[in-house]
C-alpha positions in Angstrom: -22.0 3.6 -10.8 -19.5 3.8 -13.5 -17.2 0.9 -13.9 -14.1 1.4 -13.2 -11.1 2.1 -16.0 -9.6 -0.9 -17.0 -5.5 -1.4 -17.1 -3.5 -4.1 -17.5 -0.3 -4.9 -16.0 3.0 -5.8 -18.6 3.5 -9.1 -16.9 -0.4 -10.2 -18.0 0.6 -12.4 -21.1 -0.6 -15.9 -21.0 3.5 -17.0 -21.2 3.3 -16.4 -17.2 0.5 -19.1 -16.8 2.2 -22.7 -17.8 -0.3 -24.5 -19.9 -1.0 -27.6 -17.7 -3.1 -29.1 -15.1 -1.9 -29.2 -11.5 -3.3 -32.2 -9.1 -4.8 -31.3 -5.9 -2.1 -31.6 -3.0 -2.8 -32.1 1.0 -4.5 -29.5 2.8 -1.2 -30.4 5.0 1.2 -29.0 2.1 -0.1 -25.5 2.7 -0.5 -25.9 6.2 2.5 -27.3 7.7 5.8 -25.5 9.4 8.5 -24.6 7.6 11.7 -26.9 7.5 13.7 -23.4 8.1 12.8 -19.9 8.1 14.2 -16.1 9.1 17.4 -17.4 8.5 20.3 -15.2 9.7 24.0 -15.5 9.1 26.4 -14.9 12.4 29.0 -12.1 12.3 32.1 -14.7 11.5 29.8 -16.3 8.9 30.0 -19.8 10.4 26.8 -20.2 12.1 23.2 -20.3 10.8 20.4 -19.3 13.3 17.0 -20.2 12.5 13.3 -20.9 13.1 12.1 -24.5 12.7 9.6 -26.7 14.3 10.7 -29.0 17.2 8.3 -30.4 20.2 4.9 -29.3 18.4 6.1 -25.5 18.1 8.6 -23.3 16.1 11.6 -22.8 18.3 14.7 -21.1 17.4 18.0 -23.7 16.2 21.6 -22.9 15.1 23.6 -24.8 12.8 27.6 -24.7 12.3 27.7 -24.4 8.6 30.9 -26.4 8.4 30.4 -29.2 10.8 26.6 -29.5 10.0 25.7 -30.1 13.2 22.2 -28.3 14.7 21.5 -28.0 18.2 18.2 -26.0 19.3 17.8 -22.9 22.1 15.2 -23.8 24.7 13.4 -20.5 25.9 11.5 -22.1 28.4 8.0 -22.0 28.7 5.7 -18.3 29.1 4.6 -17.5 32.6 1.3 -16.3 31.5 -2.3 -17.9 31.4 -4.6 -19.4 29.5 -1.7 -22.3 28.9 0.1 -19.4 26.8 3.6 -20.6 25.1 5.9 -18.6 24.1 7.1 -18.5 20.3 9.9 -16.7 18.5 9.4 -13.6 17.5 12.4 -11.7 15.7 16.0 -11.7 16.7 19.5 -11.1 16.0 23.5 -12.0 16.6 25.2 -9.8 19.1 28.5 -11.7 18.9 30.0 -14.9 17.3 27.9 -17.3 19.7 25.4 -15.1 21.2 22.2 -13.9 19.9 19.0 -11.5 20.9 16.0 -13.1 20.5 12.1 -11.4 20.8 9.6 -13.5 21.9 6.0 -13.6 22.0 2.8 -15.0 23.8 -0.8 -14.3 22.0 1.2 -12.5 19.2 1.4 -8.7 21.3 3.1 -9.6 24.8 6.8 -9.9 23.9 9.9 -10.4 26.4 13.5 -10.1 25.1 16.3 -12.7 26.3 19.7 -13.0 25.3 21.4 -16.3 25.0 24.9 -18.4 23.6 24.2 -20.1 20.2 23.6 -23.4 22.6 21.1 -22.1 24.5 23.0 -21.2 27.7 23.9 -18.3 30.0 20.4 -17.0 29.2 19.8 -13.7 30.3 16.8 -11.6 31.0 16.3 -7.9 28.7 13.0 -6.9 28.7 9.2 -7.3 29.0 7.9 -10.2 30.9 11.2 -11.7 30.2 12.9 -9.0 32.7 13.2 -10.6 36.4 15.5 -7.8 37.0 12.8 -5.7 38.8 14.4 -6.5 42.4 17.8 -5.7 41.5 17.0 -2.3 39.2 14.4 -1.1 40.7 12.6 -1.0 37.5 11.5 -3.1 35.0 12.5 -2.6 31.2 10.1 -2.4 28.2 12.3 -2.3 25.5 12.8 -4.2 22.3 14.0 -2.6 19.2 17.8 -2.9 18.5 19.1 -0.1 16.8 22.7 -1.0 16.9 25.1 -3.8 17.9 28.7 -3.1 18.9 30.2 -7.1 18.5 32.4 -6.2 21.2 33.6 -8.7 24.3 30.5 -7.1 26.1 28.3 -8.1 23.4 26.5 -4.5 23.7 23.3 -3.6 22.2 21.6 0.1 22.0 17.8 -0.6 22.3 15.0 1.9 22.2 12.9 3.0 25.4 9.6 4.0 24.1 8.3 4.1 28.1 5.7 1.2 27.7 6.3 1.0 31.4 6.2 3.7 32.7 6.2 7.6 32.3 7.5 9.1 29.1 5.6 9.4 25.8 6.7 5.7 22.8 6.9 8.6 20.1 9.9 10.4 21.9 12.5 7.1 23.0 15.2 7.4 24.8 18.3 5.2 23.9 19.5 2.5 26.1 23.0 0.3 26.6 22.3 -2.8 27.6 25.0 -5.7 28.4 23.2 -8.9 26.9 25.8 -11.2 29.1 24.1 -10.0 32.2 20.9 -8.0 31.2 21.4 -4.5 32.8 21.0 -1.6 31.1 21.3 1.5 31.4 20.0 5.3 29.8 22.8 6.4 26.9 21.0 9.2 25.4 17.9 11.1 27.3 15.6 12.0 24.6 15.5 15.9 25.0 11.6 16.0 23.9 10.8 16.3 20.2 13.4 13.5 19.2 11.2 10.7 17.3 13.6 9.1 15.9 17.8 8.4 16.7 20.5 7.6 14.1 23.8 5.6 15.4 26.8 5.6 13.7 28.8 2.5 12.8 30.8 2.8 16.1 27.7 3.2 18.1 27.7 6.8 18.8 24.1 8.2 18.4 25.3 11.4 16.4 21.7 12.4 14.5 17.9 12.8 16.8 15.4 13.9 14.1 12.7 16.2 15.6 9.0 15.8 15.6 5.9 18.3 16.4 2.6 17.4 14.7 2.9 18.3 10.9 7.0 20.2 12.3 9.8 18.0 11.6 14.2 18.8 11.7 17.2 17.8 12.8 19.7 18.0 15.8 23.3 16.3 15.3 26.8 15.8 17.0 30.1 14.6 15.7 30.7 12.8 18.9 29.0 12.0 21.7 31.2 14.2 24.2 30.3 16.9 21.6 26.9 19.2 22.5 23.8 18.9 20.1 23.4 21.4 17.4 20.1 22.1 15.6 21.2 21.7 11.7 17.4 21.0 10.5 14.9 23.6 12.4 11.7 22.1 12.9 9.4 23.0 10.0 6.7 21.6 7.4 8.4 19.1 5.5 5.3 16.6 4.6 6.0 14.0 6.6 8.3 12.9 9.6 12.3 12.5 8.9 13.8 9.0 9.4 17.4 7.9 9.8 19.0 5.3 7.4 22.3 4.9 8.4 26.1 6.7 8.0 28.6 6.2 5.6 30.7 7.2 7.1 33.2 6.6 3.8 32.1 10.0 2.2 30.9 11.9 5.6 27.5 11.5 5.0 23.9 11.2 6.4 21.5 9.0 5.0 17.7 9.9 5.8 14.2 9.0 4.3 12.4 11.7 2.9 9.7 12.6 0.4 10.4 13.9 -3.0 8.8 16.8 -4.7 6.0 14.0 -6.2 5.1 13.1 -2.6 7.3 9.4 -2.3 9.3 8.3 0.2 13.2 7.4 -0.7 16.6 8.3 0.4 18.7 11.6 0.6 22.0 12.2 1.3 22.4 15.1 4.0 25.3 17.6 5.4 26.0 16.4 8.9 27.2 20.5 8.7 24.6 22.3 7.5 21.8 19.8 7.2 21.2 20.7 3.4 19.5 17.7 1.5 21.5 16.4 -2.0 19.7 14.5 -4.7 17.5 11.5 -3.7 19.8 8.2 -4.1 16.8 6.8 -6.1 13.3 7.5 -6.4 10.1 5.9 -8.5 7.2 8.0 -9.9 4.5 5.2 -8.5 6.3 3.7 -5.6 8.3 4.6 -2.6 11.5 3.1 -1.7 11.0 3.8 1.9 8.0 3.8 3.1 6.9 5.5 6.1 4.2 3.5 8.2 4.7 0.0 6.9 8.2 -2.0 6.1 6.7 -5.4 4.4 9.1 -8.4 4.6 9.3 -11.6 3.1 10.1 -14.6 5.6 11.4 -11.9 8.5 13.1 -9.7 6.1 12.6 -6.2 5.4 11.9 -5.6 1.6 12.3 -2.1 2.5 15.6 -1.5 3.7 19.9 -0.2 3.0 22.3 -2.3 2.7 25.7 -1.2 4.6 28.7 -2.8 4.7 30.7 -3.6 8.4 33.8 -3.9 6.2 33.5 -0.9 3.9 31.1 1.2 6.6 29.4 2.4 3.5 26.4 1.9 1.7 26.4 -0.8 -0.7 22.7 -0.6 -2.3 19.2 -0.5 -1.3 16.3 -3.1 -1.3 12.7 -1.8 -2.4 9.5 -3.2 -3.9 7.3 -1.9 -6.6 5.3 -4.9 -8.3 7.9 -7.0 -7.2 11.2 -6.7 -5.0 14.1 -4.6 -6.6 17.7 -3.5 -5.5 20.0 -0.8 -6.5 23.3 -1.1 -6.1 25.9 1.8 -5.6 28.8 -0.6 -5.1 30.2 -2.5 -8.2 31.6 -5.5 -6.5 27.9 -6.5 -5.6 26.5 -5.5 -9.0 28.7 -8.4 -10.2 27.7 -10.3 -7.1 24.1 -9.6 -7.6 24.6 -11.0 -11.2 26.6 -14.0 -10.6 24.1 -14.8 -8.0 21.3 -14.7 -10.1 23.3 -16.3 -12.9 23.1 -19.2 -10.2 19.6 -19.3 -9.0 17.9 -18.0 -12.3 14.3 -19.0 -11.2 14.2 -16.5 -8.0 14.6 -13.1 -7.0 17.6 -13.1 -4.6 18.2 -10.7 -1.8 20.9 -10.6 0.2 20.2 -10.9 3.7 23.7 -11.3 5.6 27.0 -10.2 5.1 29.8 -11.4 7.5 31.9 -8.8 9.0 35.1 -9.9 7.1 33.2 -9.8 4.2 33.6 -13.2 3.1 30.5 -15.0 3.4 27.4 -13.9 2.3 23.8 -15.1 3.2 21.4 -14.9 0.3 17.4 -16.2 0.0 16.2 -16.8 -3.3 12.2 -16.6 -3.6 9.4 -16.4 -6.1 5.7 -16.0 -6.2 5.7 -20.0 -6.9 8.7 -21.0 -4.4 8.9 -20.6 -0.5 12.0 -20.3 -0.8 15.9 -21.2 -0.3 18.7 -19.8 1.6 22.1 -20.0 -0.2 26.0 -19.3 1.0 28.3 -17.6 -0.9 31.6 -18.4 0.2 34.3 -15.6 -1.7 37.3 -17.1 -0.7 36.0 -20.7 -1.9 34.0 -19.3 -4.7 31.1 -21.5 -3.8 28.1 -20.7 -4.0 25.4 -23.9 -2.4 22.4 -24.3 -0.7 21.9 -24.3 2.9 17.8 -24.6 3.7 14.3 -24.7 1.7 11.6 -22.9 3.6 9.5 -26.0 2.6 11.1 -28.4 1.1 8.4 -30.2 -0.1 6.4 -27.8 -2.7 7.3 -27.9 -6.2 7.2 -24.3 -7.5 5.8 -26.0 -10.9 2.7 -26.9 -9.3 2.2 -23.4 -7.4 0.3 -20.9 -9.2 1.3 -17.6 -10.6 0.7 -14.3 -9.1 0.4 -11.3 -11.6 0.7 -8.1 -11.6 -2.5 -5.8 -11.9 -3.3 -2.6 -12.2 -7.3 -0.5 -12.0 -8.7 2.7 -11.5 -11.0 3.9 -9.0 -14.7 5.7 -9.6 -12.5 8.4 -8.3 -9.9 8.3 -10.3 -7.2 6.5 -7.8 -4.7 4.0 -9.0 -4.8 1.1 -7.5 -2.7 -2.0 -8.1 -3.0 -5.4 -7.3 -2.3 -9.1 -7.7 -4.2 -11.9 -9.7 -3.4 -15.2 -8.8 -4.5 -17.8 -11.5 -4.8 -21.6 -11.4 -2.1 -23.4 -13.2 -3.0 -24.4 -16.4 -5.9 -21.7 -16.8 -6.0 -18.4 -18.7 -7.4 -15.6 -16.7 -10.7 -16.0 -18.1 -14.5 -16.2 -16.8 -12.9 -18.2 -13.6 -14.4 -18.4 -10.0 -13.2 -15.9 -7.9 -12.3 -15.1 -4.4 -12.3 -11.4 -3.4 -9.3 -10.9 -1.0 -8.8 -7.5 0.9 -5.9 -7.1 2.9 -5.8 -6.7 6.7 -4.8 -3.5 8.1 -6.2 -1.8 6.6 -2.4 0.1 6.9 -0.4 -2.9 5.6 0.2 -4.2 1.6 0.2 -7.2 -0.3 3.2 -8.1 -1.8 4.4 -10.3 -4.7 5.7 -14.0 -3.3 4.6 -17.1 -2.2 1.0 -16.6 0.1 0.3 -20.5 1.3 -3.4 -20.1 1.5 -3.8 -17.8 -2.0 -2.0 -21.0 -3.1 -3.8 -23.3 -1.8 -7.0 -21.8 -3.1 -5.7 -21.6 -6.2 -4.9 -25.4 -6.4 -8.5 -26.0 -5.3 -9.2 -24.3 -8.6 -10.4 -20.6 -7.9 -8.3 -17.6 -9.3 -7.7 -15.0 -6.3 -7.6 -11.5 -6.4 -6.0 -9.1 -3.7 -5.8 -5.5 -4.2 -3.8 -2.6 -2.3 -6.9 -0.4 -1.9 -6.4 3.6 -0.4 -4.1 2.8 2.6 -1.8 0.9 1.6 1.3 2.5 2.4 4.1 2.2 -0.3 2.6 4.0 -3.3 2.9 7.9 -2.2 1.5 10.1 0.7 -1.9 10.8 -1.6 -3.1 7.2 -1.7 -1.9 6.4 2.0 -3.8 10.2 3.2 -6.9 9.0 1.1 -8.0 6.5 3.2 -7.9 9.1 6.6 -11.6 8.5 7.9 -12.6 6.2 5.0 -13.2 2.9 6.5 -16.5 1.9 5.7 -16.5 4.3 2.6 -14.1 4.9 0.0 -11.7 1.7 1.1 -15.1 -0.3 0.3 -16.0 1.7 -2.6 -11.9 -0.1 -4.2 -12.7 -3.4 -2.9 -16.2 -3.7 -4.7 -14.0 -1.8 -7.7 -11.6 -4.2 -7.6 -14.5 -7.1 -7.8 -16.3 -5.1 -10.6 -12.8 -4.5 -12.7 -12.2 -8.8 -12.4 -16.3 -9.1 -13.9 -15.1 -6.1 -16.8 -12.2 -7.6 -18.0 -13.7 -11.0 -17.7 -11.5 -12.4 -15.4 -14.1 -13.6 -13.2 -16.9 -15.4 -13.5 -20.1 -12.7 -11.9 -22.2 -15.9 -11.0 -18.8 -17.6 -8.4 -17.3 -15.0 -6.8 -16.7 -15.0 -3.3 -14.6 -12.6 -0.7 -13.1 -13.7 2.4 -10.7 -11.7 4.5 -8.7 -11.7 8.0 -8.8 -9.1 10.7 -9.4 -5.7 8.7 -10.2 -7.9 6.1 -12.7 -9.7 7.3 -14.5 -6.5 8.0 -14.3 -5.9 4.8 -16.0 -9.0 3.6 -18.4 -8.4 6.0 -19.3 -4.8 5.1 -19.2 -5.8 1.1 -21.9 -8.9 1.6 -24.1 -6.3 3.2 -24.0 -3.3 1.0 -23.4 -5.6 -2.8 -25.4 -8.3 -1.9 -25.6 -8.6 -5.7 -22.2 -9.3 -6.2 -20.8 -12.1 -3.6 -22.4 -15.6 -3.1 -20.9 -16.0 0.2 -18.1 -15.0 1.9 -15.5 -15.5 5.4 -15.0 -13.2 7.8 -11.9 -14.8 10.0 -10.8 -12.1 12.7 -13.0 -9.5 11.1 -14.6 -6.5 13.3 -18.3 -6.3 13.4 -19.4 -3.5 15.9 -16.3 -0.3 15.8 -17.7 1.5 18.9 -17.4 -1.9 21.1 -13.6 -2.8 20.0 -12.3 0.8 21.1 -13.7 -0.5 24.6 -12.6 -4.0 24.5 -10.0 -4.7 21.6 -6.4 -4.3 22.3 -6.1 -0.8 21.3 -7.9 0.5 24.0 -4.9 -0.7 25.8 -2.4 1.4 24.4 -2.7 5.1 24.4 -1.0 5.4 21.1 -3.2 3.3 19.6 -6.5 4.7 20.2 -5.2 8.1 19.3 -4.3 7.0 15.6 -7.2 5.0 15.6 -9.8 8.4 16.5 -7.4 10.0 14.3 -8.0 7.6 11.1 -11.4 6.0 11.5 -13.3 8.2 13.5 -13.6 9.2 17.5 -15.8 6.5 19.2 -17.4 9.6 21.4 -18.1 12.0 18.8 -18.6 10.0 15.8 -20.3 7.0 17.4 -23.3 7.6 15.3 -20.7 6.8 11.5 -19.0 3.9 13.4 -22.5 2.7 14.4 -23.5 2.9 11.1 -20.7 1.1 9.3 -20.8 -1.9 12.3 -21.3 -5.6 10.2 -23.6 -6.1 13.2 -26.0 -2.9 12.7 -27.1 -4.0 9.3 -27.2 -7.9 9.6 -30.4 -8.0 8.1 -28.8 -7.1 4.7 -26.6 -10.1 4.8 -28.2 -12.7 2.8 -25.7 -14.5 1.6 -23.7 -17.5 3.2 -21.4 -16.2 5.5 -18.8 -18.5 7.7 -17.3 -16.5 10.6 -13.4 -18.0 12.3 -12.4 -16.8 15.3 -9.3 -17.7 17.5 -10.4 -17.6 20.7 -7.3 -16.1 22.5 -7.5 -13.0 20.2 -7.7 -9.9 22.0 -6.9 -7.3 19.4 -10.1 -8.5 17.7 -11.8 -10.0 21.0 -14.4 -13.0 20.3 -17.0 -11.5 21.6 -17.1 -9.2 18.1 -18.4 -12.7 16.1 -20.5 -13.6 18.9 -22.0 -10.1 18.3 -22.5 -11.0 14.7 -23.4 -14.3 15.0 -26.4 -13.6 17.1 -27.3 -10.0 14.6 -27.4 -12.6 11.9 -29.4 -15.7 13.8 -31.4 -12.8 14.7 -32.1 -11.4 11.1 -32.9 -15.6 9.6 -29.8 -15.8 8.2 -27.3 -18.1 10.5 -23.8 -18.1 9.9 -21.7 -21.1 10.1 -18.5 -20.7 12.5 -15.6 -21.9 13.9 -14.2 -21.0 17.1 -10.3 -22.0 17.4 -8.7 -22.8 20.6 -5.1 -21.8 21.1 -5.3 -19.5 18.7 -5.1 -15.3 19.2 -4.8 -12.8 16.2 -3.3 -15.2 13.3 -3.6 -18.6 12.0 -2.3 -20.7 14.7 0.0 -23.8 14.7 0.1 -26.4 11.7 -3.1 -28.3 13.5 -4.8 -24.8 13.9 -4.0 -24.1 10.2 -5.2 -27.7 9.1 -8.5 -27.0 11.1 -9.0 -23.6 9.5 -8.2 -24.4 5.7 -10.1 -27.1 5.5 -13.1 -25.5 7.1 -12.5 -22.5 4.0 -12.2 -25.3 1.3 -15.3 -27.2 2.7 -17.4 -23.6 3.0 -16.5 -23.0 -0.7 -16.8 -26.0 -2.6 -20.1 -26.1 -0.8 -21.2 -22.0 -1.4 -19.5 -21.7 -4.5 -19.1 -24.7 -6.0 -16.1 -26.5 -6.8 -12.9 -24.8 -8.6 -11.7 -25.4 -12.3 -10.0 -28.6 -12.8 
């Protein structure tokens, strides 16, 4: 094989690496909760709602910025079994003192509630939340907000993608619902080919982008006694429309679209004649909107516009390339965005919040080296202060840094990546661990990763790379991994690894690979097939046999699920022979090197009986793995105590397979 084509990012210079040595912290440091995180700012700009741990799990608290006083929202407890809790998933203000909050049991069954700031007049929304069934008739699946009016009400318009009951999830309906009391009711009746809605600032859905297979267009209204007009007919654009948002300032549409070089970014449209203008933006590498996966840092889209409730106009846009950006279209908020980081030079700083009056803003500074902070800006004060660390206790100057890098594939792809390197090391001849993303149709993104960080202060350099799939660097690298599990997604991991050894990054002797969930397939598949390249690797979450998790993973539970899944690795009836042949568990025997398998035993989109499969294929073959079975524990990391068990379990596994880091 030819080795990959070597290319370095700009930020490689040693000046990102400070010259000195950093002491080994706690396991705990990298393993505890956060002091506060997904941190949003209430419409009047006087409340701060966040997560933070309380009673042995993360529960959802508000603070009144002035008064600094914090009181806590009891949810009450999950009626589901196995001793399930229930644990915050995302959620939003409605109103001054009300909020609407997701939650979540074994990560994938979520309710919705609605509740005051202190916790009362809770009301039932959706999923196993909604004990309306007796009064309706019917119970509600619904959980994406797609607009809130802040009126007396405190009115939300939610999505019904008919998880239960009749109706297809890729053609929603829209919903009212009254979060003081629960009910809702059907606004808008999708017609049939609308995917996707767009709602104006007053809450009139005005815009239903169409969808058949590769067809996509446009319907629109100006009000919502007016009838639907098709201004877009459905036809070949390359990829399905998506709404951004109105501004309603200049009579305009905003929708996400691809550009003649096959990205994703924004276009102005003609609510009249539908005609696309210029893109707002666009990048030659990256896209500013990409279509199948938003990534977020702490809860917030890194992907996303930026309107304003005063101005009902678009202010800027947040994107990421090798790192988080923002464009600004307003000039108040270039001088805000500069005074800001003027302020808080050490941290990119998005703005998260903006009050409706304007005149507080909500801002979280964060860096590959820092969790994080979340800071006020108060306009009429001029202040500009501190509110929260996400964890208080790490000191970014001990954290390592995460670079920027760039190789080519044997085929020719680009694929980027990020290098994290011990402090006080150059990126030279270091022991490696080989990290490959889950997914596989998510990203890594630049920012602070607790267990890269933690490795790294054990002494190994880490390396993850956004290998064919990744969504965010154009339609051709996101189409290229279509069927290639197994193959050419393995063939840029074992690139990856062979670019670190070229460019003598890595030492070839120490390197390691260890993964989660698609990731830990991947470690699995690579310590069978380059044997030669890995002394031992972890598999936590990983698939082993494909054909089995089609029958017993979670996406044989979802109808949509299995159909992108036939779609993008392979159809378990009529390619069972490929999927048997790229199982971890069908070639066991080539597995030679130390492997140590995790697995949460409440997972059920990667069941545990997929390690017990591979466990036995490699007792079976003479090579034993060690594992580690975690109770409580479904398709992530757990609680702090989980995440304690876990890390040290890695740490252990390494220092003993590898050997110990650099000093």
């Amino acid at each position: 094989m030819n080795s990959p084509r070597l290319l370095l990012a700009a930020c490689w210079t040693l000046a990102c690496a400070p010259l000195f040595a950093a002491p080994r912290l706690p396991i705990e440091d990298f393993a505890r909760e956060p002091d506060t995180s997904r941190a949003r700012l209430s419409p009047d700009g006087k409340f701060l709602a966040f997560v933070r741990n309380y009673s042995g799990r993360p529960q959802l608290h508000v603070v009144d910025i002035d008064a600094k006083k914090t009181s806590w929202l009891d949810l009450g407890e999950a009626a589901a079994a196995n001793g399930a809790t229930k644990e915050v998933g995302p959620f939003e203000w409605v109103s001054d003192h009300r909020l609407i909050i997701t939650t979540l049991v074994w990560d994938n069954i979520y309710g919705v509630v609605a509740a005051d700031r202190n916790g009362d007049h809770a009301a039932p929304i959706s999923g196993y939340e909604d004990n309306l069934v007796a009064v309706t008739g019917t119970k509600i699946w619904a959980r994406e907000v797609i607009h809130r009016f802040f009126d007396p009400d405190q009115r939300v318009l939610m999505l019904d993608r008919h998880e239960g009951g009749a109706g297809a999830p890729n053609r929603p309906d829209v919903l009212e619902v009254n979060t003081t009391d629960g009910m809702a009711s059907t606004l808008v009746k999708n017609p049939g080919e609308v995917g996707a809605w767009g709602v104006d600032a007053q809450g009139v859905v005005r815009l239903g982008l169409l969808s058949h297979g590769e067809l996509s267009g446009a319907i629109y209204r100006e009000t919502d006694r007016a009838p639907w007009r098709t201004i877009l007919p459905l036809k070949n654009r390359h990829g399905q429309l998506r709404p951004i948002g109105f501004d309603a300032a200049n009579n305009r549409i905003f929708i996400a679209a691809q550009t003649e070089q096959k990205r994703w970014t924004i276009f102005p449209m003609d609510p009249v004649s539908g005609a696309l203008g210029e893109p707002l933006l666009s990048d030659p590498e990256y896209d500013i909107f990409p279509e199948h996966f938003v990534p977020s840092i702490d809860g917030h889209a890194l992907s996303a516009p930026i309107f304003s409730p005063k101005k009902d106009a678009l202010l800027g846009v947040r994107y990421v390339t090798d790192a988080p950006r923002v464009k600004w279209f307003d000039r108040e908020f270039v001088r805000n965005q500069l005074a800001v980081d003027h302020a808080a030079p050490a941290t990119v700083n998005l703005l998260v919040d903006l009050s409706l009056d304007g005149k507080r803003m909500l801002w979280f500074g964060y860096s590959d080296q820092n969790p994080g902070v979340y800071f006020l800006a108060d306009m009429e004060k001029h202040s500009f202060k501190a509110l929260a660390a996400v964890r208080s206790w790490i000191k970014p100057a001990a954290m390592a840094p995460m670079l920027a890098i760039k190789y080519q594939t044997r085929d020719g792809l680009l694929i980027h990546g990020f290098l994290t390197v011990p402090v006080g090391h150059e990126p030279k001849k270091l022991p490696l661990i080989i990290m490959p993303h889950g997914g596989p149709w998510v990203r890594d993104v630049w920012g602070y990763d607790p267990l890269v960080q933690l490795l790294a202060n054990r002494g190994y350099a880490v390396l993850q790379m956004n290998y064919r799939g990744s969504p965010g660097y154009g339609e051709e690298l996101y189409a290229n991994a279509k069927r290639q599990i197994g193959r050419q997604i393995q063939d840029d991991i074992e690139d990856a690894t062979r670019w670190a050894i070229a460019a003598g990054v890595a030492d070839p002797t120490r390197i390691a690979i260890l993964g989660m969930s698609y990731g830990g397939y991947s470690a699995l598949f690579a310590l069978g097939h380059n044997p030669e390249l890995y002394r031992c690797g972890v598999s936590f979450a990983g698939v082993t046999d494909w054909p089995a998790i089609y029958n017993n993973g979670e996406v044989a539970e979802y109808k949509a699920s299995l159909r992108y899944w036939r779609e993008q690795i392979g159809d378990p009836d009529k390619d069972k022979e490929m999927l048997q042949t790229i199982s971890p568990v069908n070639f066991a025997a080539k597995i030679t090197a130390p492997v140590l398998i995790i697995q949460g035993k409440e997972d059920r989109r990667v069941p545990p009986d997929q390690a017990k499969r591979m466990i036995a294929a490699l007792e079976k073959s003479g090579h034993p793995a060690e594992s580690l079975f975690v109770a409580g524990v479904a398709h992530n990391f757990g609680r702090e105590k989980n995440r304690i068990e876990i890390y040290q379990r890695i740490v252990d596994f390494l220092a003993k397979q590898l050997g110990p880091g650099v000093e």
